[in-house]
VOMILO-889080 format. One record per residue: residue number from 1; y negated, x, z negated of N, C-alpha, C in turn. Coordinates in nm, 2 decimals. Layout:
! residues N
SITE | num | nc2 | nc1 | nc3 | cac2 | cac1 | cac3 | cc2 | cc1 | cc3
SITE | NUM | Y | X | Z | Y | X | Z | Y | X | Z;
...
END
This chain:
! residues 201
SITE | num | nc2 | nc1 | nc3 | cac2 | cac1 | cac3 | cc2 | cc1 | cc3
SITE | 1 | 4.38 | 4.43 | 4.49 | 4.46 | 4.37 | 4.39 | 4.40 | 4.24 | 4.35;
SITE | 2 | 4.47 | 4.15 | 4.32 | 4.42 | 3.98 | 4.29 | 4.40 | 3.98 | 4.14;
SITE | 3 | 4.37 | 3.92 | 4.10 | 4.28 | 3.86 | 3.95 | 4.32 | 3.72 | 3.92;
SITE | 4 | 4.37 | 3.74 | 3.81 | 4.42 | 3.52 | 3.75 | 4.37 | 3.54 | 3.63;
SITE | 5 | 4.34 | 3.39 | 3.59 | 4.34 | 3.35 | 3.46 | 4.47 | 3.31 | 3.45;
SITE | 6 | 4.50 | 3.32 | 3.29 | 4.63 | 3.25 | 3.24 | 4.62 | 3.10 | 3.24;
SITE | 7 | 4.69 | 3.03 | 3.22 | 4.65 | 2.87 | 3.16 | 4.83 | 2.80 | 3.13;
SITE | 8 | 4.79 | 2.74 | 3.09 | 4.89 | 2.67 | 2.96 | 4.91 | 2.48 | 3.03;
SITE | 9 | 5.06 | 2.45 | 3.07 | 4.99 | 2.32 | 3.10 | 5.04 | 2.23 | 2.95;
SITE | 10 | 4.96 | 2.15 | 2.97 | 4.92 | 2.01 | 2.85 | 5.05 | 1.95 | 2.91;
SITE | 11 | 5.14 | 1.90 | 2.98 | 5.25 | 1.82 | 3.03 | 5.33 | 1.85 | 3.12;
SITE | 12 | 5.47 | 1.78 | 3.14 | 5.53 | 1.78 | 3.23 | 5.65 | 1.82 | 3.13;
SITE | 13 | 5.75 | 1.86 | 3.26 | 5.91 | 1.85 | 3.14 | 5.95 | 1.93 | 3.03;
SITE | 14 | 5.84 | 2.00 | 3.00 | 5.87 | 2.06 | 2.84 | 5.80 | 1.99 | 2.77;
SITE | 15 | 5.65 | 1.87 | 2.82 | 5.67 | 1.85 | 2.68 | 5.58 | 1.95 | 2.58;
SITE | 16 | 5.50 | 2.05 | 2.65 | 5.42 | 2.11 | 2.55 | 5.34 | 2.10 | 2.46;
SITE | 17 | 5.33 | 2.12 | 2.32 | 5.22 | 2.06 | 2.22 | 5.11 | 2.14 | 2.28;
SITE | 18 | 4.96 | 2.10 | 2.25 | 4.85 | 2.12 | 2.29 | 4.78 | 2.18 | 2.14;
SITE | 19 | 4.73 | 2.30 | 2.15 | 4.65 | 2.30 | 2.05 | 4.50 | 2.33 | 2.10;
SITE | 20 | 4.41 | 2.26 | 1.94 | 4.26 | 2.22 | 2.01 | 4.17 | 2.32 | 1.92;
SITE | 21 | 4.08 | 2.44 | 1.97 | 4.03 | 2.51 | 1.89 | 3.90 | 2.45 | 1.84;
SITE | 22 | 3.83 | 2.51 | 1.74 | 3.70 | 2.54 | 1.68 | 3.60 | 2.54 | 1.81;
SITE | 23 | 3.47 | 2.45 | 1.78 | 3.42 | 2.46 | 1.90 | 3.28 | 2.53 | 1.83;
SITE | 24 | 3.31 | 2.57 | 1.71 | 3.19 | 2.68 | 1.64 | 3.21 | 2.85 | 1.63;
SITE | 25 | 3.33 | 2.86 | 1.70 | 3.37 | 3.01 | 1.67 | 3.40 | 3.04 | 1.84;
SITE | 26 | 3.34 | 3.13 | 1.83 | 3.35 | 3.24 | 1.92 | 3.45 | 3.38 | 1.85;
SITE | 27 | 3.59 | 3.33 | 1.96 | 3.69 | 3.45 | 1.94 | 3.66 | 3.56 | 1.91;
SITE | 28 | 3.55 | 3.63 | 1.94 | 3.55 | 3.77 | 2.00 | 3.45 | 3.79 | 1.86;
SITE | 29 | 3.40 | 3.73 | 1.74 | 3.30 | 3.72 | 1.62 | 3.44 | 3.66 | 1.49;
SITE | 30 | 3.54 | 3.63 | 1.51 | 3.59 | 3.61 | 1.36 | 3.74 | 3.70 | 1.34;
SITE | 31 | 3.76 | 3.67 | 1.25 | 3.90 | 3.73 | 1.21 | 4.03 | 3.61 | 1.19;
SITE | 32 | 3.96 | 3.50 | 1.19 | 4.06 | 3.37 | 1.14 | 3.98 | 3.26 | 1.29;
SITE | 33 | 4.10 | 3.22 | 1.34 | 4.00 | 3.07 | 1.40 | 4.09 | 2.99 | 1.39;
SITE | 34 | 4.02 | 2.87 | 1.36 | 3.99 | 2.74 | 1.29 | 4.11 | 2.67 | 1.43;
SITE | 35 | 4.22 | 2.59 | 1.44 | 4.26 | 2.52 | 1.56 | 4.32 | 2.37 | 1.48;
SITE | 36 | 4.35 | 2.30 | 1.56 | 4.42 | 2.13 | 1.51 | 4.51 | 2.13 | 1.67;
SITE | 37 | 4.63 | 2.09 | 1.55 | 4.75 | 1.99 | 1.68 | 4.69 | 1.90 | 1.75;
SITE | 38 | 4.67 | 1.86 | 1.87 | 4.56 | 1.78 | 1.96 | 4.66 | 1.67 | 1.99;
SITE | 39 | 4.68 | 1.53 | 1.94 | 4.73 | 1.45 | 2.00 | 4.68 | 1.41 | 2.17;
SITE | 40 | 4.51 | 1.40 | 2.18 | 4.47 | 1.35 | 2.30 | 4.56 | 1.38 | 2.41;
SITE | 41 | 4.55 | 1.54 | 2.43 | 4.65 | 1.55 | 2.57 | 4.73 | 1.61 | 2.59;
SITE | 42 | 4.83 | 1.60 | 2.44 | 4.94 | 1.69 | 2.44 | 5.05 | 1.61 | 2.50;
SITE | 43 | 5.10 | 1.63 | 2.57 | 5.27 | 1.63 | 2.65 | 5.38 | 1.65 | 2.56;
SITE | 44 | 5.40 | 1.66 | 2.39 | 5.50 | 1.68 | 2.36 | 5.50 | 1.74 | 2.25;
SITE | 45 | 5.61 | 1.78 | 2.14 | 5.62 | 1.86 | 2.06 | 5.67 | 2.04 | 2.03;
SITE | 46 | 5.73 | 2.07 | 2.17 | 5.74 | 2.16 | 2.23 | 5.64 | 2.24 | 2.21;
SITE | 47 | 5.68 | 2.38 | 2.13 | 5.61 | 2.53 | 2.15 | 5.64 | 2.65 | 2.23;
SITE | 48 | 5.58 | 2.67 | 2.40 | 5.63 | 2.73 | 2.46 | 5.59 | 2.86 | 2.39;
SITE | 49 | 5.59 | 3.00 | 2.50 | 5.59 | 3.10 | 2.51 | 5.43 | 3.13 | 2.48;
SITE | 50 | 5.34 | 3.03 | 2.59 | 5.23 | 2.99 | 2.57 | 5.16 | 2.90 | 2.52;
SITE | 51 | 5.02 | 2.88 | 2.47 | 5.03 | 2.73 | 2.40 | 4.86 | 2.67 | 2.48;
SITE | 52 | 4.88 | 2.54 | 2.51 | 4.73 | 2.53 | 2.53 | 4.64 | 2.54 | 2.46;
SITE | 53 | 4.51 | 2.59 | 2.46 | 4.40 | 2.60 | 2.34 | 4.26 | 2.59 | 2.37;
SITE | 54 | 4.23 | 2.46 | 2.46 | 4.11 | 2.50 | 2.50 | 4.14 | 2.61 | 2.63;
SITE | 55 | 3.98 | 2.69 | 2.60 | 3.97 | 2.81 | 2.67 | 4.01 | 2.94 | 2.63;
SITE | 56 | 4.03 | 2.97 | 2.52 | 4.10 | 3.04 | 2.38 | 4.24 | 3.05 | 2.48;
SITE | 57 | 4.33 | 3.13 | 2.47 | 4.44 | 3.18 | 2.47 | 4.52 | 3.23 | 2.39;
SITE | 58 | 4.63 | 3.14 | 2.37 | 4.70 | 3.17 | 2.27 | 4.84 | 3.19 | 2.27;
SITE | 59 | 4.96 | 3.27 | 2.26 | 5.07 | 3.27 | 2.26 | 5.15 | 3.33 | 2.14;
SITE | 60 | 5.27 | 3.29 | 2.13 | 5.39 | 3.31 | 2.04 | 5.32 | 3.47 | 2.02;
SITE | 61 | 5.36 | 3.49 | 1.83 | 5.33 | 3.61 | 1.82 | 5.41 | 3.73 | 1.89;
SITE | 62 | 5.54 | 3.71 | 1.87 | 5.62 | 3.78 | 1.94 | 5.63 | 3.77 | 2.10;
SITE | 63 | 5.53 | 3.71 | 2.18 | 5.51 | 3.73 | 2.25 | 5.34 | 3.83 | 2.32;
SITE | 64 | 5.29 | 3.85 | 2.20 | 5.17 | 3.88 | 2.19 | 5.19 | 4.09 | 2.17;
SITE | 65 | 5.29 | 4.08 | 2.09 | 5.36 | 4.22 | 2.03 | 5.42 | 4.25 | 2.20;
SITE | 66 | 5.45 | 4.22 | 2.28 | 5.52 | 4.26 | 2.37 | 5.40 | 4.30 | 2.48;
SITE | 67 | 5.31 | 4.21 | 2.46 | 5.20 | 4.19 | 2.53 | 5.12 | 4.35 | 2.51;
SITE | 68 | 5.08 | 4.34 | 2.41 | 5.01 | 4.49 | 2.36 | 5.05 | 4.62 | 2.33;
SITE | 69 | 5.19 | 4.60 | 2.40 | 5.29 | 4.70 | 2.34 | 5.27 | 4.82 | 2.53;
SITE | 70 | 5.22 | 4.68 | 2.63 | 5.23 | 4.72 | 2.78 | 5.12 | 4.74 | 2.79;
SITE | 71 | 5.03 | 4.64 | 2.77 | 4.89 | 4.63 | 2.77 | 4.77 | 4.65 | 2.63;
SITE | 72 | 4.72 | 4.81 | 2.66 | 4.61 | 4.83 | 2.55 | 4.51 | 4.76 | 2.50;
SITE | 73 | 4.46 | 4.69 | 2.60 | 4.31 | 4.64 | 2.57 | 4.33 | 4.50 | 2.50;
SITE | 74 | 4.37 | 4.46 | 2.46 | 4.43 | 4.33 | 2.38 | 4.41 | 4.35 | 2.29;
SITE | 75 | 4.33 | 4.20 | 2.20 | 4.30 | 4.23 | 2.06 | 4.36 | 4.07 | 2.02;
SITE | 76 | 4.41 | 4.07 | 1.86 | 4.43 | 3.94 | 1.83 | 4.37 | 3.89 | 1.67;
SITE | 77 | 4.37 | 3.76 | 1.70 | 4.29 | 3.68 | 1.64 | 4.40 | 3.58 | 1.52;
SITE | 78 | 4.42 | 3.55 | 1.41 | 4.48 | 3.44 | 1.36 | 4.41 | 3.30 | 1.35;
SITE | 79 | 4.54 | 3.27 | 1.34 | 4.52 | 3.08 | 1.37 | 4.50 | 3.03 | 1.19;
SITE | 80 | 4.42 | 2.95 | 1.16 | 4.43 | 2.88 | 1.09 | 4.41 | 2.71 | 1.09;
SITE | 81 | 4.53 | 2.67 | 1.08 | 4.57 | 2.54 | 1.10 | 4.50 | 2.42 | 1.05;
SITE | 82 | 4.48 | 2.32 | 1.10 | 4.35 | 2.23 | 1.01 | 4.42 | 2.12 | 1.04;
SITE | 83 | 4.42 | 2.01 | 0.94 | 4.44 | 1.86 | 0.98 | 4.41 | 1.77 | 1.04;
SITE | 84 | 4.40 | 1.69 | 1.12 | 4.33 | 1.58 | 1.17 | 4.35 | 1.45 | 1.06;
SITE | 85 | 4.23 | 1.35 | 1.14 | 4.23 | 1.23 | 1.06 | 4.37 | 1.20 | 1.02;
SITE | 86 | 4.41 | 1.21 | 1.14 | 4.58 | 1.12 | 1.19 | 4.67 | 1.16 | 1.09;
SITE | 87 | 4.67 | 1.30 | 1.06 | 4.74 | 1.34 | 0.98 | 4.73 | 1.37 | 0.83;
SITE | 88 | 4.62 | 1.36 | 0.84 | 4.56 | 1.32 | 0.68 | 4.59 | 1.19 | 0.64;
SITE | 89 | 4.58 | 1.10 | 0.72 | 4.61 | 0.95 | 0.66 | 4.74 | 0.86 | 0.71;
SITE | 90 | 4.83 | 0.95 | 0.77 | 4.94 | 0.92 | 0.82 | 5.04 | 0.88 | 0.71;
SITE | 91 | 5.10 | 0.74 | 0.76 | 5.17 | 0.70 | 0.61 | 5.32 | 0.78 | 0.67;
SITE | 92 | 5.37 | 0.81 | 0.76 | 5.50 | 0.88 | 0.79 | 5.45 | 1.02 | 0.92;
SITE | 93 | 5.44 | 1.12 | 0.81 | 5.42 | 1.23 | 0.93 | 5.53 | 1.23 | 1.05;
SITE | 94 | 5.61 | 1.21 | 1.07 | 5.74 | 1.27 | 1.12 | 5.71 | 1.13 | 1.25;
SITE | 95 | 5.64 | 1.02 | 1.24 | 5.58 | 0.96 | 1.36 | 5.48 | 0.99 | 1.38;
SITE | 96 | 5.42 | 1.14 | 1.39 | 5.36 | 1.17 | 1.50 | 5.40 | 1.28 | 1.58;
SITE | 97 | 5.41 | 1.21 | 1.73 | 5.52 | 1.27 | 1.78 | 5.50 | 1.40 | 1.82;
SITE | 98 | 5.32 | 1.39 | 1.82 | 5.26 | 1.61 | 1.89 | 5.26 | 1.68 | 1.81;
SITE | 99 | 5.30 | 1.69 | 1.68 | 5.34 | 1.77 | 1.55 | 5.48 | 1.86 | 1.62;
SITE | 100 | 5.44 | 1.99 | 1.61 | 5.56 | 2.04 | 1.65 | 5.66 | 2.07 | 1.52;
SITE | 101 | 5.77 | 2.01 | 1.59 | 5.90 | 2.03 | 1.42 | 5.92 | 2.14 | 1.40;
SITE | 102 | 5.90 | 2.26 | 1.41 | 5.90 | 2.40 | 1.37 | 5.83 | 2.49 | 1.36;
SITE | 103 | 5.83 | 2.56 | 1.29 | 5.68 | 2.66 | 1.23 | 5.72 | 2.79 | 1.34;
SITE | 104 | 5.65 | 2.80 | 1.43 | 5.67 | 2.96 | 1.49 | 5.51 | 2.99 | 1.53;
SITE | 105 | 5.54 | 3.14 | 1.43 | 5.38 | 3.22 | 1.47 | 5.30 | 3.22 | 1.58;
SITE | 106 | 5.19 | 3.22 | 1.59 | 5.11 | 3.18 | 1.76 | 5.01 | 3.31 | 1.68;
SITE | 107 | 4.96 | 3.36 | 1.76 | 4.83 | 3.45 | 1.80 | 4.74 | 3.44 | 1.89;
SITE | 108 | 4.60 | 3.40 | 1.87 | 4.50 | 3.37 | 1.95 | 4.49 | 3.51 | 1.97;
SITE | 109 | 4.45 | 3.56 | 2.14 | 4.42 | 3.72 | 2.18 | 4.32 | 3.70 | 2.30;
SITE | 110 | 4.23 | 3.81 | 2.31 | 4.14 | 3.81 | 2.41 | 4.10 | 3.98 | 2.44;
SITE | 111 | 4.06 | 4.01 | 2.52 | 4.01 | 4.16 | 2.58 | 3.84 | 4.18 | 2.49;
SITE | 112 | 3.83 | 4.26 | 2.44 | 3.69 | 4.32 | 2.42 | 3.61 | 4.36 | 2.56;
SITE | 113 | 3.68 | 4.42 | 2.64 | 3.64 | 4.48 | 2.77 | 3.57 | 4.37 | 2.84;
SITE | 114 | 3.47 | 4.39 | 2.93 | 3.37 | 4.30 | 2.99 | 3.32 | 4.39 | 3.12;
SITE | 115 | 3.33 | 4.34 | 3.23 | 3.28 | 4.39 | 3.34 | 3.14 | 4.29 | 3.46;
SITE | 116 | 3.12 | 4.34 | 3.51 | 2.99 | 4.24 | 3.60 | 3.11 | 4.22 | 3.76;
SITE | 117 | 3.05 | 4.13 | 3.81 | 3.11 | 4.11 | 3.94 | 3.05 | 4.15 | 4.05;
SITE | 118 | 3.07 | 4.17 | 4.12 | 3.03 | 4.22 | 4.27 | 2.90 | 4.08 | 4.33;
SITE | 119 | 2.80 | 4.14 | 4.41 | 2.74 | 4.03 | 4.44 | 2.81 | 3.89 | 4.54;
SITE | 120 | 2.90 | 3.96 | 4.62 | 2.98 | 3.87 | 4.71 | 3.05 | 3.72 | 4.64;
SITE | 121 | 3.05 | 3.72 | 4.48 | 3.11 | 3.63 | 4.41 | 3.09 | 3.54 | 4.42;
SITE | 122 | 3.15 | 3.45 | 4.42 | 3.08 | 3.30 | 4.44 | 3.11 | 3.21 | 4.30;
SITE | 123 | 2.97 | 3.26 | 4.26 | 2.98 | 3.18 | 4.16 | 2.83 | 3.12 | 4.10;
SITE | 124 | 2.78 | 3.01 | 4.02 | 2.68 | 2.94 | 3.99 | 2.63 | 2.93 | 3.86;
SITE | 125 | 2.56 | 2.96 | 3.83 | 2.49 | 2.92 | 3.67 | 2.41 | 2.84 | 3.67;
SITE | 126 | 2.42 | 2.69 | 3.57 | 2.32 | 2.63 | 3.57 | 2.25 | 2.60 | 3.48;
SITE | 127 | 2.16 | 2.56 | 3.48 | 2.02 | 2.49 | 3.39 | 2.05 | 2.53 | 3.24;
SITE | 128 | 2.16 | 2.52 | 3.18 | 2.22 | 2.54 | 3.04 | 2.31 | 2.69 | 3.04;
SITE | 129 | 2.34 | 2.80 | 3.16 | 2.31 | 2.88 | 3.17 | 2.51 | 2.86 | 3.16;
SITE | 130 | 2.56 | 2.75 | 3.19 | 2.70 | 2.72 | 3.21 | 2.76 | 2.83 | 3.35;
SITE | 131 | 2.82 | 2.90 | 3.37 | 2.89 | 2.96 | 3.43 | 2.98 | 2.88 | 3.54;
SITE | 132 | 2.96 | 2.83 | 3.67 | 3.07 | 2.76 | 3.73 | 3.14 | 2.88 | 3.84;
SITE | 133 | 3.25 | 2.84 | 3.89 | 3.32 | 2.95 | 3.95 | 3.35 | 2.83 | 4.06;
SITE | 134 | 3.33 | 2.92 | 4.21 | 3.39 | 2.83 | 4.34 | 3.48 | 2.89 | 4.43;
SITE | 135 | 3.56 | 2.80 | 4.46 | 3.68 | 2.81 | 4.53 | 3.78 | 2.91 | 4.46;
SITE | 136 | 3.80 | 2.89 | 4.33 | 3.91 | 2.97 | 4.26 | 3.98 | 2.86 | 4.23;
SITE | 137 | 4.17 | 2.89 | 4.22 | 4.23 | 2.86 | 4.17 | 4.22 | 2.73 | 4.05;
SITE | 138 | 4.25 | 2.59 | 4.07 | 4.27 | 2.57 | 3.97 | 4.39 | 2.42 | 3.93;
SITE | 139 | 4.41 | 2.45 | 3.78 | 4.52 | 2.40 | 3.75 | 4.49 | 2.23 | 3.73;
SITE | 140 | 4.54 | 2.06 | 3.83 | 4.53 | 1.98 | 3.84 | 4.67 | 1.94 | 3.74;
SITE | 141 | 4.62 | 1.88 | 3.63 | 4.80 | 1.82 | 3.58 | 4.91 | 1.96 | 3.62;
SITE | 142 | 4.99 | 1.92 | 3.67 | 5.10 | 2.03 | 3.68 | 5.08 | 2.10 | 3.86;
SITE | 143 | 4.95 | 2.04 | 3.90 | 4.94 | 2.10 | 4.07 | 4.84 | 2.18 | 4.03;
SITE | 144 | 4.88 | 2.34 | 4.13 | 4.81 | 2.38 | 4.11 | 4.72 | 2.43 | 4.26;
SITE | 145 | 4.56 | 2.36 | 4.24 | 4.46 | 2.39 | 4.34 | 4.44 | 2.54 | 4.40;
SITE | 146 | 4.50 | 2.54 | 4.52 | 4.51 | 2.72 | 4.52 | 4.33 | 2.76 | 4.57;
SITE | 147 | 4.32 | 2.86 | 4.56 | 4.18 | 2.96 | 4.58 | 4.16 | 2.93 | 4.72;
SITE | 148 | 4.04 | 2.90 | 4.75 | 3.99 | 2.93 | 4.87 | 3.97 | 3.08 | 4.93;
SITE | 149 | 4.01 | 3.04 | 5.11 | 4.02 | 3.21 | 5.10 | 3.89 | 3.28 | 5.11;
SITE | 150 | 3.86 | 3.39 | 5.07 | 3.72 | 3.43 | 5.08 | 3.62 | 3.40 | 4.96;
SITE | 151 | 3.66 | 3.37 | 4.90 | 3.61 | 3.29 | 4.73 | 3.67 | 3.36 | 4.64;
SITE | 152 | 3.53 | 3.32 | 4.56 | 3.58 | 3.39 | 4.39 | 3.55 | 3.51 | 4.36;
SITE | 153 | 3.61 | 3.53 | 4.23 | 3.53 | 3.68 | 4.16 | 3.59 | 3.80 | 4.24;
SITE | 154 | 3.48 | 3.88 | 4.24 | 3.55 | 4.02 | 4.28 | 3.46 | 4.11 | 4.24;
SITE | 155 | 3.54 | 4.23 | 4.20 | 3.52 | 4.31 | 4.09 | 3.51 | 4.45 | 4.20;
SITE | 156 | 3.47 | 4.56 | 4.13 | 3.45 | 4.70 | 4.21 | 3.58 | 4.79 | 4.14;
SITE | 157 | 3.70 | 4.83 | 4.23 | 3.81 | 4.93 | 4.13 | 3.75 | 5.01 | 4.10;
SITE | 158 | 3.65 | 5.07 | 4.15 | 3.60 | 5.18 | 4.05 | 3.53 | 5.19 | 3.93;
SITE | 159 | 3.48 | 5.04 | 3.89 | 3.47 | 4.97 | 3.78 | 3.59 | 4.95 | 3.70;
SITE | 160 | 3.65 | 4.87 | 3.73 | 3.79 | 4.83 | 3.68 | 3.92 | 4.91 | 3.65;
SITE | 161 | 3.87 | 5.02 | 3.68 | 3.98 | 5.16 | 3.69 | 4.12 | 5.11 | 3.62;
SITE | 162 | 4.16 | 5.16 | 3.54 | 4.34 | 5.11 | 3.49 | 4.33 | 4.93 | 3.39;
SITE | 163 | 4.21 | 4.92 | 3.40 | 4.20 | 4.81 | 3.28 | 4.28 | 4.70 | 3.32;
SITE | 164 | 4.39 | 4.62 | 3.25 | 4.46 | 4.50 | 3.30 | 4.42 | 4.34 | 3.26;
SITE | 165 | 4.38 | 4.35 | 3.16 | 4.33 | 4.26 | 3.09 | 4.13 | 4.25 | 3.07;
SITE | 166 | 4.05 | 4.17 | 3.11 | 3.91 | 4.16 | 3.10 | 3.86 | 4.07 | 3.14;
SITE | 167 | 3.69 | 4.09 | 3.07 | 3.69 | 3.92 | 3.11 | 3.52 | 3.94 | 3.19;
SITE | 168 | 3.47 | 3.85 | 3.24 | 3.34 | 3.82 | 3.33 | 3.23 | 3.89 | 3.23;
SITE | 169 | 3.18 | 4.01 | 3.22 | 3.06 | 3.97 | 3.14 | 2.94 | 3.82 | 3.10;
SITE | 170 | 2.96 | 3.82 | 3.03 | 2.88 | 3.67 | 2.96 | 2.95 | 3.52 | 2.96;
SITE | 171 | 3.07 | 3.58 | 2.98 | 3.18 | 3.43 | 3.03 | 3.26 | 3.49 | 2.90;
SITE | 172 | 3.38 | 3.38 | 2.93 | 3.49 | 3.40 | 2.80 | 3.61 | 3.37 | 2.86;
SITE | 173 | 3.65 | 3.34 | 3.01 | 3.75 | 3.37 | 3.06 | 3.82 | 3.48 | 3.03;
SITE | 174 | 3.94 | 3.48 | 3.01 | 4.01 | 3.61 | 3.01 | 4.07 | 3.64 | 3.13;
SITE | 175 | 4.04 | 3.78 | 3.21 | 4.10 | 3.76 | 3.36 | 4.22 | 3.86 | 3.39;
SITE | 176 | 4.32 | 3.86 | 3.43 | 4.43 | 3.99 | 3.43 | 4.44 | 4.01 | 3.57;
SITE | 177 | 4.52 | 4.14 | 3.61 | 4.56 | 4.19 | 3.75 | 4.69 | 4.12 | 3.74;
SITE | 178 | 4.74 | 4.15 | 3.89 | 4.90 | 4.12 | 3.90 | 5.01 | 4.20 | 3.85;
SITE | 179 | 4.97 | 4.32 | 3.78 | 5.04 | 4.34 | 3.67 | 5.09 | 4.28 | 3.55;
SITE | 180 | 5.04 | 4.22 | 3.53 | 5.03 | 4.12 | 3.42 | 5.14 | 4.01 | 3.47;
SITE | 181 | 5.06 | 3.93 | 3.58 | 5.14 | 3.83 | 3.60 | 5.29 | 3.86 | 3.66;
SITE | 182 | 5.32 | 3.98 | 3.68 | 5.43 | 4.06 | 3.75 | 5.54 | 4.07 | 3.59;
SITE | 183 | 5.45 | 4.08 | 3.50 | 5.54 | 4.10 | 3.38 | 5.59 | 4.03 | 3.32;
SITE | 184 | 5.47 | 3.93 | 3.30 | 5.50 | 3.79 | 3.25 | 5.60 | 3.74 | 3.34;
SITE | 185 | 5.61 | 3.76 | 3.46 | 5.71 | 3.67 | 3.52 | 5.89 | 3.75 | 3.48;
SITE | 186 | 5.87 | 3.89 | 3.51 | 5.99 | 3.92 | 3.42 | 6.05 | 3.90 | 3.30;
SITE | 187 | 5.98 | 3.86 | 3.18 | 5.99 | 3.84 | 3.09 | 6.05 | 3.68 | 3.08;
SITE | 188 | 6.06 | 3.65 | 3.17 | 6.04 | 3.42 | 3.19 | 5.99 | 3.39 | 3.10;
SITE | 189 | 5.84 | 3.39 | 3.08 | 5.74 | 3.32 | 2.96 | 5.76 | 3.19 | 3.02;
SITE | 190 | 5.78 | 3.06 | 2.94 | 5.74 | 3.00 | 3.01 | 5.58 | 2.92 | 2.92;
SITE | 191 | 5.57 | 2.86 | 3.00 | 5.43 | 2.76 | 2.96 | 5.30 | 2.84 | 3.04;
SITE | 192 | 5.32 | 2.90 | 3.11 | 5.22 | 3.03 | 3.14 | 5.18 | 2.99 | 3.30;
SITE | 193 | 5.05 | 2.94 | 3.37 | 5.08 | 2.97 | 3.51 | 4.91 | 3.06 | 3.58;
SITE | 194 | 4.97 | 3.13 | 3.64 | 4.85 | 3.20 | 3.67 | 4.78 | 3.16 | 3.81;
SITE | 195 | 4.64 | 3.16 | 3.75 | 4.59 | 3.10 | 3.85 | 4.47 | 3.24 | 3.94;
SITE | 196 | 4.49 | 3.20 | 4.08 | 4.42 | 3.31 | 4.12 | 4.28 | 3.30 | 4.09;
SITE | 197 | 4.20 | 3.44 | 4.09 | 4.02 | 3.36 | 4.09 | 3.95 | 3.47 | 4.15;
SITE | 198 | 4.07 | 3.59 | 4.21 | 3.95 | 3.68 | 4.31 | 4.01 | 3.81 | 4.28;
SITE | 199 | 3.96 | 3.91 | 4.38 | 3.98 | 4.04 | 4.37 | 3.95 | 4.15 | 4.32;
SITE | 200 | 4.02 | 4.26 | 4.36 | 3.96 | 4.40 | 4.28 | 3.95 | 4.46 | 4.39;
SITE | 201 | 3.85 | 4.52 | 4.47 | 3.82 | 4.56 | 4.57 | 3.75 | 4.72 | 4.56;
END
C-alpha cells in the first residue's frame, strides 16, 4: 500500500489564502497555535477545504469532524489568529487582498502515532540533524514532482497494522495510506493534493 503527505497549494485558479504558523510551537506540545494570513505566497483570498500552513496541516473544521469521524488517530489543535505589520498599520483593510472576506473555522490536526522506517528508506540527516527525504513526491507550484521509482519511506505492515494516519518518528510530516487519499477524493476536498513518499510493505 502507498503512503502521501497531504499538501495545500499556495496558487493557481482558486486563488488560495495561505496561512503562516508559529515557528515556536511544536503542534504536538500546545492546545492553541499561534498562525498569520501570509501575504508572501498567498494566491488569493479563497479558503479551500484545505489551507496552506507551513508544515502544520490544517483544514476547515467541518472538514476535520468528517476526518475523525473515519479516521481515529487524529488529534486537533486551535488556531489562534495574529496580526501582521500590514495589518496592524493598514489605513483600508479591505485592500489587502490575502485577507480572506469570511470567517470559516479551520483546525490545525496531526497523528500522535509515530513509527521508524525500514532500513531500505532513502532518506538523509544532516549536520543540524534536518531530516531530508529522496526521491519522493514533491509539489513544484501547481506540478507535481512524481516519486522516484524505488525511493522513499517504507514502513513494515506489521508495524503499521490498521493505522491510517502517522508520521516518521522524529519528523513532523504527517503521512496517510491510500485510504485516506481514496476518501478525500470522494468527498471533492479541494485544495488537497497528495503526494506520494513510499510504501507499506
Amino acid at each position: 500500500m502507498k503512503i502521501y503527505r497531504l499538501s495545500s497549494s499556495v496558487s493557481g485558479k482558486g486563488e488560495f489564502a495561505v496561512l503562516r504558523p508559529s515557528n515556536k510551537q511544536n503542534i504536538k506540545g500546545v492546545d492553541v497555535l499561534d498562525v498569520w494570513w501570509d501575504d508572501w505566497c498567498s494566491g488569493g483570498d479563497k479558503i479551500g477545504d484545505f489551507v496552506s500552513c507551513g508544515a502544520i496541516n490544517v483544514c476547515k473544521t467541518a472538514v476535520f469532524e468528517t476526518l475523525i469521524e473515519n479516521f481515529k488517530e487524529l488529534k486537533n489543535v486551535e488556531l489562534r489568529y495574529n496580526k501582521t505589520e500590514k495589518e496592524l498599520n493598514a489605513k483600508n483593510i479591505k485592500r489587502l487582498k490575502w485577507l480572506p472576506k469570511e470567517t470559516i473555522p479551520l483546525t490545525a490536526f496531526f497523528s500522535p502515532i509515530s513509527f521508524d522506517c525500514l532500513p531500505q528508506s532513502t532518506i538523509v540527516t544532516n549536520e543540524r540533524g534536518m531530516i531530508k527525504f529522496i526521491g519522493v513526491a514533491e509539489l513544484r507550484g501547481n506540478l507535481v514532482i512524481p516519486r522516484e521509482q524505488g525511493k522513499g519511506l517504507f514502513f513494515s505492515s506489521d508495524v503499521i497494522g490498521d493505522f491510517d494516519f502517522f508520521t516518521l518518528t522524529n519528523s513532523g510530516f504527517l503521512l496517510c495510506t491510500e485510504r485516506v487519499k481514496e476518501f478525500c477524493a470522494n468527498q471533492n476536498y479541494e485544495n488537497v493534493t497528495f503526494l506520494e513518499m513510499g510504501e507499506i510493505i
